[in-house]
LOZA-663587 format. One record per residue: x, y, z of N, C-alpha, C, O in turn. Coordinates in steps of 0.02 Angstrom, whole numbers, plus 50000, padded with zeros to 5 digits. Atoms other than C-alpha are relative to their C-alpha. Layout:
REM LOZA-663587
n_x / n_y / n_z / ca_x / ca_y / ca_z / c_x / c_y / c_z / o_x / o_y / o_z
X / Y / Z / X / Y / Z / X / Y / Z / X / Y / Z .
...
REM end
This chain:
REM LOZA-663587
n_x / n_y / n_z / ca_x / ca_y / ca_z / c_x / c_y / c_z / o_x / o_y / o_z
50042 / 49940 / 50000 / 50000 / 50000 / 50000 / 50044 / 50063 / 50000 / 50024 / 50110 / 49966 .
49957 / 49949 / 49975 / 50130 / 50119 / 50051 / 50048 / 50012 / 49921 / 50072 / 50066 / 49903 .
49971 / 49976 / 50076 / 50212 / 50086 / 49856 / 49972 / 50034 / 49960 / 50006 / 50076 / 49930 .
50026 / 49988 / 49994 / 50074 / 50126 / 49807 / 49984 / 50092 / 49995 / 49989 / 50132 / 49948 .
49999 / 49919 / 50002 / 50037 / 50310 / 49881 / 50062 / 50021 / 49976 / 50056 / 50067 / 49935 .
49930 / 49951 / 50045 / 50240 / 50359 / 49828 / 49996 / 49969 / 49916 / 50035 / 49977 / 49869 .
50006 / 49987 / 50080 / 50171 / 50308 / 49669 / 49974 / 50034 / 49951 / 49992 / 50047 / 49893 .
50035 / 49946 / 50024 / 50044 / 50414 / 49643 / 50046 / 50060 / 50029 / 50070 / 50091 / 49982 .
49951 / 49945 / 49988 / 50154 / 50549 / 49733 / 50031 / 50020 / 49947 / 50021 / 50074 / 49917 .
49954 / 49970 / 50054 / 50279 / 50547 / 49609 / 49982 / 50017 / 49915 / 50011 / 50046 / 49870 .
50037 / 50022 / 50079 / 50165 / 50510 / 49452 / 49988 / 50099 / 50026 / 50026 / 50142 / 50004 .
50048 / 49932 / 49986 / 50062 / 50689 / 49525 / 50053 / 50056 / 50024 / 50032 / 50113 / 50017 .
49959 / 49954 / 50018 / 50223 / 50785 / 49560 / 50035 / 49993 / 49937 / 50069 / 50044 / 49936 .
49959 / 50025 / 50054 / 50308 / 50731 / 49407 / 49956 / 50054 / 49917 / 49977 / 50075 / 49863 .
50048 / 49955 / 50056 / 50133 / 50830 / 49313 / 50006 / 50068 / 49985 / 49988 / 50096 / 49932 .
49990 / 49922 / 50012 / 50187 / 51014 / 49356 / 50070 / 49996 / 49955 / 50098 / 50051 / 49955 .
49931 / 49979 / 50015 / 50355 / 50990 / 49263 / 49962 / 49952 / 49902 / 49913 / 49919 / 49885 .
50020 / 50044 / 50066 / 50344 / 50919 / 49075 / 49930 / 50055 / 49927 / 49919 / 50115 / 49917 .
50053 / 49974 / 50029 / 50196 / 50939 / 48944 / 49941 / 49992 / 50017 / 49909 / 49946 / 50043 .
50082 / 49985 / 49971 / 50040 / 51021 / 48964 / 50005 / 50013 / 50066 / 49963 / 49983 / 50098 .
49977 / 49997 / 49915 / 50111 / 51077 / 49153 / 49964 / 50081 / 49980 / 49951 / 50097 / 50038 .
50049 / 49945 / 49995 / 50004 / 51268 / 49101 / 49952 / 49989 / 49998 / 49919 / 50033 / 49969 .
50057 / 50031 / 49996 / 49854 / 51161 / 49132 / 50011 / 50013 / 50092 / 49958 / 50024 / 50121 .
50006 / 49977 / 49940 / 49905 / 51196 / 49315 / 49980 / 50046 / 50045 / 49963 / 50048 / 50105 .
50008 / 49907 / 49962 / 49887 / 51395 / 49325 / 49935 / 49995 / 49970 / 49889 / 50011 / 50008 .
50043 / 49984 / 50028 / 49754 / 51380 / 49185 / 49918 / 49972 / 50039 / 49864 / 50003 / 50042 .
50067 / 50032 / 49977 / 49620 / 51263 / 49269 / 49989 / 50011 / 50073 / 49933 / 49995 / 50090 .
50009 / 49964 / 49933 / 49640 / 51336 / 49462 / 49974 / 50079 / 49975 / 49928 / 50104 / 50006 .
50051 / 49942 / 49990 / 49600 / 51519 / 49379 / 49935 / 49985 / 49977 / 49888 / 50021 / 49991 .
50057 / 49983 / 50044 / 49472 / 51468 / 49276 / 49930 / 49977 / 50065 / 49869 / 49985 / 50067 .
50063 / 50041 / 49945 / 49384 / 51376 / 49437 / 49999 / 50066 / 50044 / 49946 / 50079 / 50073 .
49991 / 49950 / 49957 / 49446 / 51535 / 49530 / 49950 / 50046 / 49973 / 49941 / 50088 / 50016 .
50020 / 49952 / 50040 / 49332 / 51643 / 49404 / 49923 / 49970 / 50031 / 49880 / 50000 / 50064 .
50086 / 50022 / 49976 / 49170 / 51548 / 49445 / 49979 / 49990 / 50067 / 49920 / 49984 / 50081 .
49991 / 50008 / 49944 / 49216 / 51526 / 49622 / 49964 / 50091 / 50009 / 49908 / 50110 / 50024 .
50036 / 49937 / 49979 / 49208 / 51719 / 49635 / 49928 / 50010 / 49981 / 49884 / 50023 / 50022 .
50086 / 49994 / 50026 / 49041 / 51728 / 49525 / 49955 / 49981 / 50045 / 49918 / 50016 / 50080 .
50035 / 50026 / 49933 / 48966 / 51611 / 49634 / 50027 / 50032 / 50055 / 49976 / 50028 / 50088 .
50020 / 49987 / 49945 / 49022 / 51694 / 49791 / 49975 / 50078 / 50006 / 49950 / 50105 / 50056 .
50049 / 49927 / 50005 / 48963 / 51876 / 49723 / 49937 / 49995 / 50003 / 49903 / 50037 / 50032 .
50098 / 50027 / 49997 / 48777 / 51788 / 49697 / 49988 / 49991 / 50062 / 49932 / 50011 / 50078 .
50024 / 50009 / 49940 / 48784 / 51737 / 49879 / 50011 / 50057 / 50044 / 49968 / 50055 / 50088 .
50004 / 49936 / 49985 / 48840 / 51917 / 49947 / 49934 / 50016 / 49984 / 49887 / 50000 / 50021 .
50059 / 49978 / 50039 / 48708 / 51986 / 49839 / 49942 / 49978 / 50032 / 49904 / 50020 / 50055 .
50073 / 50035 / 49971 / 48563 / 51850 / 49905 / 50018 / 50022 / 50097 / 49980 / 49999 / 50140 .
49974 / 50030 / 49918 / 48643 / 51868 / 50096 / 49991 / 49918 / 50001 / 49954 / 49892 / 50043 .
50002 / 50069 / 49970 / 48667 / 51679 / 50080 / 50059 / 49973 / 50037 / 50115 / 49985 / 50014 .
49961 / 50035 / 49980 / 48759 / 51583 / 50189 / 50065 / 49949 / 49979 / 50050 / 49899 / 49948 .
49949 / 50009 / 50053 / 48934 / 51533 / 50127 / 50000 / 49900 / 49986 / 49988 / 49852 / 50023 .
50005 / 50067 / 50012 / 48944 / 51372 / 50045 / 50022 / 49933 / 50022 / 50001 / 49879 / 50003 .
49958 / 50061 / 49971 / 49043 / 51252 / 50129 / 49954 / 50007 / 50076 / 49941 / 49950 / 50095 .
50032 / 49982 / 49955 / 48948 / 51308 / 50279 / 49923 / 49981 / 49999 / 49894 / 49946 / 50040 .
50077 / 50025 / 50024 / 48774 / 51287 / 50208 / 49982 / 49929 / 50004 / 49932 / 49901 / 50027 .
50002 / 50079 / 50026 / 48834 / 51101 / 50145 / 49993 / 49971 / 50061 / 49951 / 49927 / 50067 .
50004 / 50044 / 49950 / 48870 / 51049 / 50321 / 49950 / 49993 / 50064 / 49954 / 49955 / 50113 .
50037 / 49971 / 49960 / 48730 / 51124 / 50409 / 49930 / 49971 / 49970 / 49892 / 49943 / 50010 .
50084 / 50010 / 50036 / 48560 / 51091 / 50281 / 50032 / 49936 / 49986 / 50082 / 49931 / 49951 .
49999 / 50100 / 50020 / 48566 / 50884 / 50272 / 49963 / 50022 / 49957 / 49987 / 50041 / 49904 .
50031 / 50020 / 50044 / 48416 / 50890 / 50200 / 49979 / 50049 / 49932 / 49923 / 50047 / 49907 .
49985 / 49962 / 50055 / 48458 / 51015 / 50055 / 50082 / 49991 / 49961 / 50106 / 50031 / 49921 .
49949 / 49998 / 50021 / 48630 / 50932 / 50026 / 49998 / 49997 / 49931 / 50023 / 50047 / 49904 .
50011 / 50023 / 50068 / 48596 / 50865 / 49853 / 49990 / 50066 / 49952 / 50020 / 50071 / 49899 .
50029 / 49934 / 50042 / 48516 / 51043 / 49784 / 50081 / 50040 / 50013 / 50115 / 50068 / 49971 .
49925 / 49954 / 49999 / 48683 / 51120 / 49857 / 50056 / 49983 / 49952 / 50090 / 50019 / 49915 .
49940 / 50018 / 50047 / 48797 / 50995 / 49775 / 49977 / 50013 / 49921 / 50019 / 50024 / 49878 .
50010 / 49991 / 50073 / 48706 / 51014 / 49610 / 50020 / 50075 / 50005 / 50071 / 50089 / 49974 .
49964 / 49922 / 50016 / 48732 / 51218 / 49631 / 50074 / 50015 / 49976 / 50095 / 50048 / 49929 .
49932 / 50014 / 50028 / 48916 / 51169 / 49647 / 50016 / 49977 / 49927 / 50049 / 50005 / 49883 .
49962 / 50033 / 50041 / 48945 / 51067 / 49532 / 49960 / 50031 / 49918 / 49979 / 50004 / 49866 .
50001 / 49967 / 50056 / 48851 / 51188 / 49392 / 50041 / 50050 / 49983 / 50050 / 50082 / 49932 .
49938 / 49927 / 50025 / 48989 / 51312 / 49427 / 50070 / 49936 / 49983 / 50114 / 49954 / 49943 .
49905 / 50021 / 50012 / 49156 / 51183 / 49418 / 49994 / 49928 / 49963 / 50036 / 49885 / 49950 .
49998 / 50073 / 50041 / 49076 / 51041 / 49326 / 50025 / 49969 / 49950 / 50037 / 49910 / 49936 .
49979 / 50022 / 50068 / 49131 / 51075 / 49165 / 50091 / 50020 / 50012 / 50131 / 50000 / 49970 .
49931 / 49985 / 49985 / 49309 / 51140 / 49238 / 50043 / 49930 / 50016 / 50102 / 49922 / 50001 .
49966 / 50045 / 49969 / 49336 / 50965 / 49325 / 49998 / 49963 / 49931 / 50051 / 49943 / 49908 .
50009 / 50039 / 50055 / 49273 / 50881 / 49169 / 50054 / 50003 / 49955 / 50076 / 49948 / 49940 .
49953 / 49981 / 50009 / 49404 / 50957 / 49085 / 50062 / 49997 / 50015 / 50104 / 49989 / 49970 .
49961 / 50031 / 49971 / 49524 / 50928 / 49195 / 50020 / 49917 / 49988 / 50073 / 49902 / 49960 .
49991 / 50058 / 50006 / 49511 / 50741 / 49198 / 50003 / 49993 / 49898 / 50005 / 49936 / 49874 .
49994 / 50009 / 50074 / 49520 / 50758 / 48998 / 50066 / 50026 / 49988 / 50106 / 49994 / 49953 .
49916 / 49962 / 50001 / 49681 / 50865 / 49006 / 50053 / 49944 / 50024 / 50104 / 49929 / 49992 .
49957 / 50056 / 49967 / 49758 / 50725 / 49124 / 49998 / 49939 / 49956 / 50042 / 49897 / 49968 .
49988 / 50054 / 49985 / 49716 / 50594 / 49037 / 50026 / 49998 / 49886 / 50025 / 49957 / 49840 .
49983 / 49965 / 50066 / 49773 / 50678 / 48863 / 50082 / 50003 / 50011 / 50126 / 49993 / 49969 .
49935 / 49978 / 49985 / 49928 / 50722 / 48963 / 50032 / 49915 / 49999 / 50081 / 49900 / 49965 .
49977 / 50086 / 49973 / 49957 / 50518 / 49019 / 50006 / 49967 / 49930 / 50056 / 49936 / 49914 .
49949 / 50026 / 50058 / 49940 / 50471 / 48837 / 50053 / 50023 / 49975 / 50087 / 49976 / 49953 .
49970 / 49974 / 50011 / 50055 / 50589 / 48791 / 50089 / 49950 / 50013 / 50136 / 49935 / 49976 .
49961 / 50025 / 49942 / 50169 / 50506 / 48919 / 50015 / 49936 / 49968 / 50072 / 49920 / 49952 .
49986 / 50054 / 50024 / 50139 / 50345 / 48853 / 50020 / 49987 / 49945 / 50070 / 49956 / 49927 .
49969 / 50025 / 50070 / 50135 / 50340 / 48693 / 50046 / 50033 / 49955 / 50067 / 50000 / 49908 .
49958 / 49971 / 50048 / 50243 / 50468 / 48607 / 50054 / 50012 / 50055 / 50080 / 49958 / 50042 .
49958 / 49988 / 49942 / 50374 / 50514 / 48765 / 50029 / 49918 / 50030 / 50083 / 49896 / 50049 .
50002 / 50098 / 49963 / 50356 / 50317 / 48826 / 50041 / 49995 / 50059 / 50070 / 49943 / 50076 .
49980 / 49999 / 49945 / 50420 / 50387 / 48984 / 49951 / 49987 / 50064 / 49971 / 50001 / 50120 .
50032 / 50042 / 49947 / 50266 / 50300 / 49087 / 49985 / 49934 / 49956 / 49983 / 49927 / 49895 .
50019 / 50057 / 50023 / 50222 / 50129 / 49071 / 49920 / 49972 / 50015 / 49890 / 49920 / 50001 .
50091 / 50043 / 50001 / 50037 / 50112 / 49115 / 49970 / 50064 / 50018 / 49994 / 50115 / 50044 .
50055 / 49918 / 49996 / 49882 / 50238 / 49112 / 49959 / 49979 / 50089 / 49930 / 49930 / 50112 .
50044 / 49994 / 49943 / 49818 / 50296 / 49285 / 49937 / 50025 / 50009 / 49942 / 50080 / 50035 .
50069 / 49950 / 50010 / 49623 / 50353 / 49273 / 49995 / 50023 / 50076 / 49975 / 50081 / 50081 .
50016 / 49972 / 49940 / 49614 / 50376 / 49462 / 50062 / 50053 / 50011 / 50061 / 50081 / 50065 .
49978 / 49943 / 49973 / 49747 / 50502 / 49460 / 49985 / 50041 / 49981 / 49976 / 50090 / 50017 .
50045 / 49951 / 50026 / 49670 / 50592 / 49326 / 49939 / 50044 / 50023 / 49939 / 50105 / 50012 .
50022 / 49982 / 49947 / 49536 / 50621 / 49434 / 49993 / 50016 / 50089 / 49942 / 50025 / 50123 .
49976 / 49963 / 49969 / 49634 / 50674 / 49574 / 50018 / 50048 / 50009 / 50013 / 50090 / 50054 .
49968 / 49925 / 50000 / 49723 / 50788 / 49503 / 49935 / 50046 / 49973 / 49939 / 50098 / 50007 .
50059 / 49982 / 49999 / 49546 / 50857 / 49437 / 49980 / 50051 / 50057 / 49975 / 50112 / 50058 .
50035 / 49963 / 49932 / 49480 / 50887 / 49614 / 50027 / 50027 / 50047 / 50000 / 50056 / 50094 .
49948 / 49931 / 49995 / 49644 / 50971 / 49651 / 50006 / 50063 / 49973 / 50036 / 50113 / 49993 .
49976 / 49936 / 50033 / 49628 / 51082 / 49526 / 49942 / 50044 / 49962 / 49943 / 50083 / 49914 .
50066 / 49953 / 50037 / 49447 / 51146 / 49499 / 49975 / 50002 / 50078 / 49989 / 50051 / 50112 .
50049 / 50023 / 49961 / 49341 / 51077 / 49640 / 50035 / 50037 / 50095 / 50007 / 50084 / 50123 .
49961 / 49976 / 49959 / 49472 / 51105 / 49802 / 49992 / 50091 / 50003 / 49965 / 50124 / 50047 .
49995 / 49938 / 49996 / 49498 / 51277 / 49757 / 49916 / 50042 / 50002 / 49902 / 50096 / 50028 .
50052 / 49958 / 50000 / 49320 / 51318 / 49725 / 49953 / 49984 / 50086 / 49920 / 50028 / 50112 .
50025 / 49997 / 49941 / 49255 / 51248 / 49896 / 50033 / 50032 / 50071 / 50007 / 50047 / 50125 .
49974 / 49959 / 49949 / 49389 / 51323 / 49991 / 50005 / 50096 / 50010 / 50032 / 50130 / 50054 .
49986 / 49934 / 50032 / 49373 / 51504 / 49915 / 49902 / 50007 / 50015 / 49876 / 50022 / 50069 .
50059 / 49975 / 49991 / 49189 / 51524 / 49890 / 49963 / 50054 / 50065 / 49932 / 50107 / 50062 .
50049 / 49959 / 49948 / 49124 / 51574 / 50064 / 50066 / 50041 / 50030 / 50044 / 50087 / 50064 .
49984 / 49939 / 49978 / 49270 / 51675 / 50116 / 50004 / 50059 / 49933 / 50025 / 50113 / 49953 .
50020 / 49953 / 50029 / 49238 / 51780 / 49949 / 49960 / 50023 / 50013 / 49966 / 50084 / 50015 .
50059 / 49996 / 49987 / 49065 / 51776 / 49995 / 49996 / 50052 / 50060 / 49958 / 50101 / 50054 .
49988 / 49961 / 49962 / 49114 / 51857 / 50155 / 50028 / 50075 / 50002 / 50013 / 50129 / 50027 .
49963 / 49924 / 49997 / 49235 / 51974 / 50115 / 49957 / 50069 / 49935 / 49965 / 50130 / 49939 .
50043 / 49959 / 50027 / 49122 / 52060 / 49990 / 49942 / 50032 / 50033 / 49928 / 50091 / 50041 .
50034 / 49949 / 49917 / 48993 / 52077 / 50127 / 50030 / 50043 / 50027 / 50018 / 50104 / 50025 .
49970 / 49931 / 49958 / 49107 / 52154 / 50231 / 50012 / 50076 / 49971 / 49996 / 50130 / 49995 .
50000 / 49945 / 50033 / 49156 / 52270 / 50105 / 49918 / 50048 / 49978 / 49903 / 50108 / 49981 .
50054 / 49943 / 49995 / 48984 / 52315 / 50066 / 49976 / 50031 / 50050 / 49954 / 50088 / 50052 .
50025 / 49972 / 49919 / 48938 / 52336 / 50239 / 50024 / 50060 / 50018 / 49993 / 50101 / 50052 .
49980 / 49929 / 49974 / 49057 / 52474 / 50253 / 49998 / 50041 / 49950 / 50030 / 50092 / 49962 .
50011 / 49942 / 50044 / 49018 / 52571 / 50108 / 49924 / 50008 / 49976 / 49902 / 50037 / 49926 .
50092 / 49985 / 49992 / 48820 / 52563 / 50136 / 49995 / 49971 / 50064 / 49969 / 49916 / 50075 .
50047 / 50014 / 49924 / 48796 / 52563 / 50324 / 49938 / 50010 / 49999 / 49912 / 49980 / 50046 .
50070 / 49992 / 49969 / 48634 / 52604 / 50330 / 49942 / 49964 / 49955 / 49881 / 49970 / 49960 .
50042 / 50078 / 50033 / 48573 / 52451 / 50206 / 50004 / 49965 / 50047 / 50045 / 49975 / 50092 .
49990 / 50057 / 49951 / 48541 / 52306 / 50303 / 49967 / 49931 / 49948 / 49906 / 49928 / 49938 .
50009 / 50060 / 50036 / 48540 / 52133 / 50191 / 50004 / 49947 / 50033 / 49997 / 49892 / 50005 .
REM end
């Protein structure tokens, strides 16, 4: 087991260096872009920030995760198509790996859309409140 995880380790550091390694900056802003969108809509509604919402409303998880996953769905989707574009790459013209990994593909995915958009959302969400709060005190949302 332990060969294993330093295998994926090295396979998933081994992805920022090589080809197609501006699939790194490109698919964290582009999740970063809808991350803010979505957390300007929840300023805007006064909703409760998203990661917050998810762990709090059980019985509205499902409607939440679909909200998510209409902002980073097509980013992750993408992702796992980039990776696994990058792995043939690897294999067959480079022939510097010897077998295709689909589960890292979708690791590195939910590293690089999904991660960033659930950790970002509700403190954008916040800090735009705050900011409006102090440049319309006397709104109350």
């Amino acid at each position: 087991m332990e060969e294993l995880f330093t295998r994926v380790w090295e396979n998933l550091t081994a992805r920022t260096e090589g080809p197609m390694n501006l699939r790194f900056y490109i698919q964290p802003a582009v999740s970063l872009f809808f991350t803010i969108r979505a957390g300007l809509a929840d300023a805007r509604l006064g909703a409760v920030p998203y990661l917050w919402r998810f762990l709090v409303a059980k019985e509205q998880r499902s409607a939440i995760v679909k909200e998510g996953w209409s902002h980073v769905g097509k980013v992750f989707l993408m992702g796992v198509t980039l990776d696994i574009v990058y792995q043939l790459i690897l294999l067959f013209k480079t022939k510097s790996q010897s077998y295709f990994y689909p589960l890292e593909s979708v690791i590195v995915a939910i590293g690089l859309a999904i991660v960033p958009y659930l950790l970002l959302r509700g403190p954008i969400s916040r800090v735009v409140t705050l900011v409006y709060k102090r440049k319309h005190p006397q709104k109350r949302t």
